[in-house]
C-alpha positions in Angstrom: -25.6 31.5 3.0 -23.1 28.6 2.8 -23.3 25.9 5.8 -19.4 25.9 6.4 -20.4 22.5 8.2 -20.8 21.2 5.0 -18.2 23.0 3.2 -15.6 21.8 5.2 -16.4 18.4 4.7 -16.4 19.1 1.1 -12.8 20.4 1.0 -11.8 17.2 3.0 -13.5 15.2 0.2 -11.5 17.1 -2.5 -8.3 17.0 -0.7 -9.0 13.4 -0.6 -9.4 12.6 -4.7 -7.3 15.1 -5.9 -4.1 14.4 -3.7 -5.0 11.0 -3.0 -4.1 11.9 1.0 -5.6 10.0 3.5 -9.3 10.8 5.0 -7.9 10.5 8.7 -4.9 12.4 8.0 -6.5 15.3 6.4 -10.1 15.1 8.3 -7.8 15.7 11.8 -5.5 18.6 10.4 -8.5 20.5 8.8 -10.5 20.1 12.0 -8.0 21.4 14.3 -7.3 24.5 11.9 -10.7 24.9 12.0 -10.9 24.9 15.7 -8.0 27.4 16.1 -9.4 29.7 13.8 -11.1 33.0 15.3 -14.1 34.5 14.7 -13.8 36.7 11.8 -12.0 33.5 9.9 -13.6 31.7 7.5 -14.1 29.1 8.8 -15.4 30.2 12.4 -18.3 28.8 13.6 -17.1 24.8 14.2 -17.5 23.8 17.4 -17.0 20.1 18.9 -20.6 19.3 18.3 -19.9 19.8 14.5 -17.3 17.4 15.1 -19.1 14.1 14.7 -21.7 15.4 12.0 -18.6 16.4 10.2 -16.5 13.1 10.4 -19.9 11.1 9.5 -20.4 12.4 6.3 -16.9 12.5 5.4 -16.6 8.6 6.1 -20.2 7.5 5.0 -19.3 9.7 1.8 -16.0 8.2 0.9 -17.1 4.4 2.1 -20.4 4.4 0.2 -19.2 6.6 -3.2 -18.9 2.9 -6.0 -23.1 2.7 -4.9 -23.6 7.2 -4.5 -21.6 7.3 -8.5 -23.9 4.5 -9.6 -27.0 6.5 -8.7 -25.1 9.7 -10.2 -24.6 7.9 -13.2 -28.6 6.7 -13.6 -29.3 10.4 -13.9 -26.1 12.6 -15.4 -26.0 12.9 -18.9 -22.6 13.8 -18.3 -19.7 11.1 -17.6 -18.4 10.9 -13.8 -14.5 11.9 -15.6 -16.3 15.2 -17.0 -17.6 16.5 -14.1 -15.5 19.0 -11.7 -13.9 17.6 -8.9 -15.7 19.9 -7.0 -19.3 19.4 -8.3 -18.7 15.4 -8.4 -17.7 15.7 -4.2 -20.8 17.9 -3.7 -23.0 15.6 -5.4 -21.8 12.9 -3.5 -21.9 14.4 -0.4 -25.4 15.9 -0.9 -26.7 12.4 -2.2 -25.0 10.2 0.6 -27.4 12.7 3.2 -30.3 11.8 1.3 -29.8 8.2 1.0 -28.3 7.2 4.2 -29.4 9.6 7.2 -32.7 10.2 7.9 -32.5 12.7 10.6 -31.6 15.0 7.4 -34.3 16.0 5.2 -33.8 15.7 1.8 -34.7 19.2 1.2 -31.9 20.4 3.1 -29.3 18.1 1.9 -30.7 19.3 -1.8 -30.2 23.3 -0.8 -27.1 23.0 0.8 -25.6 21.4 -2.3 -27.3 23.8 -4.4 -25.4 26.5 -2.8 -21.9 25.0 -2.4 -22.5 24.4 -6.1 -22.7 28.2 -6.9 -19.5 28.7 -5.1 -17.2 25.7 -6.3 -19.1 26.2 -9.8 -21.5 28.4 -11.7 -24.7 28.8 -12.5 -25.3 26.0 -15.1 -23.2 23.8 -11.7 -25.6 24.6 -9.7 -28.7 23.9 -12.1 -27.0 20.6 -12.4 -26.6 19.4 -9.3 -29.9 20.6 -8.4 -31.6 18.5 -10.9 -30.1 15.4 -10.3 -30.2 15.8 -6.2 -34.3 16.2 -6.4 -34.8 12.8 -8.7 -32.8 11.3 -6.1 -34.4 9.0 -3.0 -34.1 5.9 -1.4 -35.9 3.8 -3.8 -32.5 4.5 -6.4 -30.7 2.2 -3.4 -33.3 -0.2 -3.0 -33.1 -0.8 -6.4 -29.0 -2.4 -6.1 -30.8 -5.2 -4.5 -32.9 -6.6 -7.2 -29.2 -7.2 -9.3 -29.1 -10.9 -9.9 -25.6 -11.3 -10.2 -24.1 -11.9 -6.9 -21.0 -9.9 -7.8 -22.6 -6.8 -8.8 -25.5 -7.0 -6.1 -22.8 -7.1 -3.4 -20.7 -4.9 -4.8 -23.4 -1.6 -5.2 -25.5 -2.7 -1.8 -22.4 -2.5 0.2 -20.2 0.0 -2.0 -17.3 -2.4 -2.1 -15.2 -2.8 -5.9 -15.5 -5.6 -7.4 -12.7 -7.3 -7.2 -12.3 -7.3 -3.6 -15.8 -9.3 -3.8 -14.5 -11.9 -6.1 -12.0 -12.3 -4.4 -13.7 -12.6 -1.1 -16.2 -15.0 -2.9 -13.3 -17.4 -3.8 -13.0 -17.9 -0.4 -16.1 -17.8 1.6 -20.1 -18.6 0.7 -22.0 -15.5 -0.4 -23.9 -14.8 3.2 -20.5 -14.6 5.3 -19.1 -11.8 2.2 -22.2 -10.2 2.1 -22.0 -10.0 6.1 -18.2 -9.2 5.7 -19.1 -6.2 3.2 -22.1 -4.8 5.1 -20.0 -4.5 8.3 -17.4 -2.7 6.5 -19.7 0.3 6.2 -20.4 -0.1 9.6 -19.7 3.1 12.0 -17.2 1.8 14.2 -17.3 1.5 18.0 -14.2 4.0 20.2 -12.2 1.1 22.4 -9.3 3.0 24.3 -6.7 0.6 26.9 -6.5 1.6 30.7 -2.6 2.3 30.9 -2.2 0.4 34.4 1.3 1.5 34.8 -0.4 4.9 36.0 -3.9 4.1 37.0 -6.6 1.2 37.5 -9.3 0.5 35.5 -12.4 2.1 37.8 -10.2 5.4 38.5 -10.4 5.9 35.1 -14.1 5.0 34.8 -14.2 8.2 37.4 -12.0 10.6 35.5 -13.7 9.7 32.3 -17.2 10.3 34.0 -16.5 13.3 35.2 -15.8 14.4 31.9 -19.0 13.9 30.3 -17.8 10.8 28.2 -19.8 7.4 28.8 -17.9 4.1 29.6 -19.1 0.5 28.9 -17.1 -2.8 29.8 -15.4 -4.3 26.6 -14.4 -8.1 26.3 -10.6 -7.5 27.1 -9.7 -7.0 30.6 -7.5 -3.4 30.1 -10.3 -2.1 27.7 -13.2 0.2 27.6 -15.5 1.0 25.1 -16.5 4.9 25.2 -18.8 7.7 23.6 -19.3 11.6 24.0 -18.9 14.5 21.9 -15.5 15.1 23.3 -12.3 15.0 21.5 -10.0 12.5 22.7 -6.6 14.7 22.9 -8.4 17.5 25.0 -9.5 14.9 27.8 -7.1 15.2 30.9 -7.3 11.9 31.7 -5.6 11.6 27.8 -3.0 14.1 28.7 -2.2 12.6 32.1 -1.0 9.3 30.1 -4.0 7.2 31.6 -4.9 6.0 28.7 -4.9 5.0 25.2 -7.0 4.9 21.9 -6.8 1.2 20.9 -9.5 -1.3 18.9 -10.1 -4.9 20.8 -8.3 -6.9 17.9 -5.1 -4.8 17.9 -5.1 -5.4 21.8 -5.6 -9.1 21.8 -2.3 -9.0 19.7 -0.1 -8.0 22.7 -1.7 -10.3 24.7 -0.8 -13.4 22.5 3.0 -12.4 22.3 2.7 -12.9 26.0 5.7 -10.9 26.8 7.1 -11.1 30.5 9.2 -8.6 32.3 13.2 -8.2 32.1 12.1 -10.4 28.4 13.8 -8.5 25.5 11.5 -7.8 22.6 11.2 -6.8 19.2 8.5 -4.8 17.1 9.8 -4.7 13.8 6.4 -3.4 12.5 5.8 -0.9 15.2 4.4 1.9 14.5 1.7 4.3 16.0 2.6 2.2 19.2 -0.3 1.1 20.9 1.0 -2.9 20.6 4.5 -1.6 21.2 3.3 0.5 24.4 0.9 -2.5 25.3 3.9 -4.8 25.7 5.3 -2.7 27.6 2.4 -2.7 29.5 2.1 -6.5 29.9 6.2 -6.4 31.2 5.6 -3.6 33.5 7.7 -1.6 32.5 10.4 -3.7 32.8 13.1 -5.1 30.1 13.4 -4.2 26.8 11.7 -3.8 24.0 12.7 -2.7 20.3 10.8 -1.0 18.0 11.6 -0.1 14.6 9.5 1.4 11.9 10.4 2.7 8.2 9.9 6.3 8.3 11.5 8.0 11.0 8.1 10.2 11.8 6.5 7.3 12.1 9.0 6.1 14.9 8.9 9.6 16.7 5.0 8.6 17.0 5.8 5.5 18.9 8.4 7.4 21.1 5.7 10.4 21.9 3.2 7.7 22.8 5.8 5.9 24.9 6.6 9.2 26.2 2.9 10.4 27.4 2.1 6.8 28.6 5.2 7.0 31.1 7.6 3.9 29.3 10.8 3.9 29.5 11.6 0.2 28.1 11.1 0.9 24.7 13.9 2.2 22.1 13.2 3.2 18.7 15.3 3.3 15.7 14.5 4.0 12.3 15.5 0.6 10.1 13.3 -1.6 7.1 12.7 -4.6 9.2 13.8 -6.7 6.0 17.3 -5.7 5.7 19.4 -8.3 8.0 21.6 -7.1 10.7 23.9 -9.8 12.3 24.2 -7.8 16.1 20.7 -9.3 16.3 21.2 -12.7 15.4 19.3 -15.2 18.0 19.0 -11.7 20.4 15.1 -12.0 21.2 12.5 -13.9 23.4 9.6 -13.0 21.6 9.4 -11.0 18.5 6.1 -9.1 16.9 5.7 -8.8 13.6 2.3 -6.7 12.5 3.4 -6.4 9.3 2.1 -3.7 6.6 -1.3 -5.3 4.5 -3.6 -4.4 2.4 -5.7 -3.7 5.7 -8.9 -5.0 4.3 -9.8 -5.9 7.9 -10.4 -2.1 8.7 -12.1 -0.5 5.8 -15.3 0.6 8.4 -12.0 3.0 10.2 -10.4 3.3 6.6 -12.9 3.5 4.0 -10.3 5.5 1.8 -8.4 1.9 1.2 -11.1 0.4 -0.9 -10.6 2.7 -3.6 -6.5 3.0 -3.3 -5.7 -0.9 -3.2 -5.6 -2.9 -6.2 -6.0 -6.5 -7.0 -2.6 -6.4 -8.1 -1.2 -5.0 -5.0 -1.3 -8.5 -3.4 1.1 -9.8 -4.8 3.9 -6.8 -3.7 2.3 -6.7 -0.3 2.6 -10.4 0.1 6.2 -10.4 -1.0 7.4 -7.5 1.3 5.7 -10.1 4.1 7.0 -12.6 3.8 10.8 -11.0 3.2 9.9 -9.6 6.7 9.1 -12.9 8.2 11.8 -14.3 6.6 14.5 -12.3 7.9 13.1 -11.3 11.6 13.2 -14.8 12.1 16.9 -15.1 12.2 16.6 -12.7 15.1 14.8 -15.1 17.5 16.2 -17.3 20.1 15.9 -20.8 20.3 12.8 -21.7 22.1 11.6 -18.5 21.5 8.2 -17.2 20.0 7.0 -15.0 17.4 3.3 -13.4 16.4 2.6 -12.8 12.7 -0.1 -10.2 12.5 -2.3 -8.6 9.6 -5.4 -6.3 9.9 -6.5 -7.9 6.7 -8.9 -10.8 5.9 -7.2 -11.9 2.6 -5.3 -15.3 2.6 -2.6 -14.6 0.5 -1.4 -12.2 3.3 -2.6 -14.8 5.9 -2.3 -18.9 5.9 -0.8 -18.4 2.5 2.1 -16.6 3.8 2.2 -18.7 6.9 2.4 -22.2 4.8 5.0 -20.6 2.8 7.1 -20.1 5.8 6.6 -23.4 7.6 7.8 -25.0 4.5 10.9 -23.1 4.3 12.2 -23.3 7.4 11.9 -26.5 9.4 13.1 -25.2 12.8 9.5 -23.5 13.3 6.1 -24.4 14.6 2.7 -23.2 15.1 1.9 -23.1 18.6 -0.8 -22.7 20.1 -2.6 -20.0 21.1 -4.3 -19.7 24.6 -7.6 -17.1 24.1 -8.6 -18.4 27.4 -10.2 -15.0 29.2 -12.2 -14.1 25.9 -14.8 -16.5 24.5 -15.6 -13.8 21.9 -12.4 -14.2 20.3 -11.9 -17.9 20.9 -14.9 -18.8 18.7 -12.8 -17.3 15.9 -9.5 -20.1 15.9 -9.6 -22.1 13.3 -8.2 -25.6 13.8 -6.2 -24.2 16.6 -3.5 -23.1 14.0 -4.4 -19.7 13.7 -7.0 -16.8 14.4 -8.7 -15.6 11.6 -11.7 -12.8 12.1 -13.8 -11.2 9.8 -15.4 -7.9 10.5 -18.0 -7.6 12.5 -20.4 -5.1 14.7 -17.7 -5.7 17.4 -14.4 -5.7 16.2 -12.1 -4.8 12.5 -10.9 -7.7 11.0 -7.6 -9.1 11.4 -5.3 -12.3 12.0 -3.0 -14.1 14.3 -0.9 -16.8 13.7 1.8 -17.7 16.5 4.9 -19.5 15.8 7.6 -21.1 18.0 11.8 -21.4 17.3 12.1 -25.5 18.4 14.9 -25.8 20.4 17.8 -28.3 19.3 17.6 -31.3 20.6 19.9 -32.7 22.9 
């Protein structure tokens, strides 16, 4: 009989290579089919505790597969290419349940692969995959750590390509990217932002309580860290708008724009919403803020999340934040600008993105950056202040980008930033210019850089 626990995180896996869709994107829609379905359906028999077995081996499978197709390759006599989609999946799956969770015993992870194997393959599949799975144990991983190389020893311990550790190399000492690398495989903790336009931090604490989900302080004021088996959209306390899903370093953004009420404000980069909505926030719900994104479904996410949080200050238009348009010209106290990255600062919430990006893909990210920054600039007033953001750790999307700017355009300067109320993220600025963090067992990676329009002289 075929576990369909494992079988649906098998045809998330294949989804995943074969129509290079993202794991998030696809992991949420087949898990709410799969709750909807009824009991003669396939794929009955997934409840919520499933849930988190489910998501775990879809994410430690995807984020660990350069090490899992290494120890694949020590025993197939066949080529990674000539293997079925479906068999290759399986075997990783299978393999990252023998390797990396020990509350599964390696017999079962062997049998359930053996059978999915006779359905997504046939008999000589199955004899295949069954032959490799029992050579396989934890000694196979062990093993990446004798490598001599520093390279290749990072890049099969921590299941991160090569190039990304090269590059990583060139700019730190081998402990801090071996640190960087291990924490990207790192399950990552579930931050949500009290929405105090409806509630106070302890009412939630209550409501959250009540509903089975446990709470701990986090190191910004408006967050909580939480856990439970729960999903997030069926809490009431998510319906009622009290809340928010949103990591520690995407919230410390917000709070570095420092936007005031009756300010007006512009997100060029705005999309899901949770810095748009935490402006918002900050202004109480007062002024105006604009939010643009490239793809209008994307902006109709920042509107819904506006809408269920109770904001009325935000309007959002559909526009590519590096086209110029003069109505805007010196309109704006502060301006955001979390602009799109290679988002190598979140790989432990995205493992998918190690093996999409491409070294190469620097150098067209890094240009659509700085064509942002260049051109939201001109929509700033004089005096006024604007946050450049990434959630990635590279510097060509960081100080690189930042230098290039300063150079070009006299009229600005780094200011400042006051981290004040968090000596966590304090420790982090570097020379005072700018906030640069690597990942880490509390928080993604990501950077801050805040710049000021000088005001003419008199």
């Amino acid at each position: 009989m075929i576990d369909k626990v494992r079988e649906l995180a098998l045809k998330i896996l294949y989804e995943v290579d074969e129509k290079d869709a993202y794991s998030n994107i696809v992991l949420d829609d087949m898990l709410r089919k799969a709750k909807k379905s009824s009991n003669g359906n396939e794929m009955a028999g997934i409840d919520q505790r499933d849930v988190g077995f489910i998501s775990e081996i879809v994410y430690g499978t995807i984020s660990w597969r350069l090490t899992i197709d290494g120890i694949i390759k020590k025993y197939s006599n066949i080529k990674l290419k000539k293997i079925s989609p479906w068999i290759l999946n399986i075997l990783r799956l299978s393999i990252y349940q023998i390797l990396f969770l020990d509350r599964v015993p390696k017999s079962a992870a062997v049998n359930e692969g053996v059978n999915l194997a006779k359905r997504y393959g046939h008999k000589a599949s199955s004899n295949f995959v069954n032959a490799i799975l029992r050579k396989v144990n934890k000694k196979d991983y062990e093993d990446f750590f004798k490598i001599q190389n520093d390279v290749d020893r990072i890049s099969m311990t921590t299941s991160m390509p090569v190039w990304l550790v090269e590059k990583l190399l060139q700019q730190n000492d081998v402990k801090t990217v071996e640190k960087i690398c291990q924490a990207s495989n790192s399950k990552p903790s579930l931050y949500i932002r009290v929405n105090t336009l409806k509630t106070d931090k302890q009412t939630l604490i209550n409501e959250l309580e009540k509903e089975e989900i446990k709470v701990e302080e986090a190191e910004l004021e408006d967050f909580l860290r939480i856990s439970g088996s729960r999903s997030i959209d069926s809490l009431k306390s998510f319906q009622k708008g009290m809340f928010t899903v949103q990591d520690e370093a995407a919230g410390l953004i917000p709070i570095i724009v420092n936007p005031k009420p009756n300010e007006k404000v512009l997100d060029a980069c705005s999309s899901p919403g949770g810095k748009t909505t935490y402006m918002a926030q900050l202004m109480s719900n007062q002024g105006e803020i604009t939010a643009w994104d490239l793809h209008e479904h994307r902006v109709k996410l920042v509107a819904k999340a506006a809408e269920r949080l109770g904001i009325t200050i935000i309007e959002t238009e559909t526009k590519d934040a590096t086209i110029y348009e003069e109505k805007y010209l010196n309109y704006f106290d502060k301006i955001l600008l979390d602009v799109p990255c290679l988002g190598i600062g979140v790989l432990k919430r995205k493992p998918d993105i190690k093996w999409k990006r491409k070294q190469e893909d620097i150098a067209e990210i890094t240009k659509i950056q700085m064509e942002i920054l260049q051109n939201c600039q001109k929509y700033l007033k004089k005096g006024g202040t604007l946050v450049y953001s990434t959630c990635s750790i590279l510097k060509e999307e960081n100080e690189e980008v930042i230098s290039h700017f300063i150079e070009n355009n006299k009229d600005f300067e780094i200011e400042k930033m006051n981290l004040d109320e968090t000596n966590f993220f304090k420790k982090f600025v570097e020379k005072e210019k700018f906030l640069q963090v690597y990942q880490n067992e509390k928080t993604d990676g990501f950077f801050i850089c805040k710049l000021r329009k000088k005001e003419e002289k008199a």
